[in-house]
C-alpha positions as CSV (number, residue, x, y, z in Angstrom):
1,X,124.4,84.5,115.8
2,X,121.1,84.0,113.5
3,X,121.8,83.6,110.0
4,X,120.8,86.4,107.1
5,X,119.4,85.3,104.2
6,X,121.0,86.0,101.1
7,X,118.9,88.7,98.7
8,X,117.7,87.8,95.5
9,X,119.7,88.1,92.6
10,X,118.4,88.6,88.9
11,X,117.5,91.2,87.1
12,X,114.3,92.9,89.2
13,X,110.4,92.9,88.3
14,X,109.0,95.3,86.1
15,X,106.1,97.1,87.5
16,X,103.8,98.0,85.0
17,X,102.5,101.8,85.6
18,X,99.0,102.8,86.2
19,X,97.0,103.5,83.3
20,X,97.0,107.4,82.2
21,X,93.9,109.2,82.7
22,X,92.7,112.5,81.0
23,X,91.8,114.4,84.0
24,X,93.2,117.4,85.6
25,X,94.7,117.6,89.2
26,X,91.4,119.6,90.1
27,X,88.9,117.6,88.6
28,X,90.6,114.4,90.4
29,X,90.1,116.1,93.3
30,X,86.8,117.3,92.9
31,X,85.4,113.8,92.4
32,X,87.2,112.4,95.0
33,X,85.5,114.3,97.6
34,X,82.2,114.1,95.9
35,X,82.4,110.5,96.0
36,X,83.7,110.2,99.9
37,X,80.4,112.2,101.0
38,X,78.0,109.9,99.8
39,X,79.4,106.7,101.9
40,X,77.4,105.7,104.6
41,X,78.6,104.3,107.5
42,X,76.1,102.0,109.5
43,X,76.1,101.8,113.6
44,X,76.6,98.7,114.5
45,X,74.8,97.3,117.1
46,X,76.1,94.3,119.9
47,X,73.8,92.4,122.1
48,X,74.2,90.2,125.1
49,X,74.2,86.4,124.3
50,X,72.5,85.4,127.3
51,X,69.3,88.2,127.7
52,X,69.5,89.6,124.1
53,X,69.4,93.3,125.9
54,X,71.7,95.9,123.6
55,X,75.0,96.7,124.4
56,X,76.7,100.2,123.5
57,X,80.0,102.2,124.1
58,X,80.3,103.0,128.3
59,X,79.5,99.6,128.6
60,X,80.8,96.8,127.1
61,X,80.7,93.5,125.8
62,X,83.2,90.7,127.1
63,X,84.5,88.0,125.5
64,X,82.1,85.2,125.7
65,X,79.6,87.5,124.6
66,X,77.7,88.4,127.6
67,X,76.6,92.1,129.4
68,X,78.1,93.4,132.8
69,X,74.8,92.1,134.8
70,X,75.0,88.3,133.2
71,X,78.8,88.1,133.5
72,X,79.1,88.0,136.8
């Protein structure tokens, strides 16, 4: 039978809280999604190792970094 290790005894951490903010629920809120609409995600592109030719989603890349037609 595998041994349990004993917990930790002591008195526990203290956490320290966040620091307050003077903001309403709404105004939290209303920044929050203002600032998620401005990221911009980039596509990233992959390319076969061997002929450099560009590799996207039906297709795919294996793992020594090579197309379908220079794999095999």
């Amino acid at each position: 039978m595998p041994q349990v290790e004993p917990k930790g005894r002591g008195r526990p951490v203290k956490h320290t809280p966040p620091p307050r903010i003077d903001a309403t629920p709404e105004e939290i809120a209303r920044a929050f999604f203002q600032s998620s609409s401005k990221v911009k995600t980039t596509k990233r592109e992959y390319s076969c190792g061997d002929c450099g030719r560009k590799v996207s989603y039906p297709e795919t890349l294996y793992e020594d970094g090579k197309c379908s037609d220079c794999h095999s």
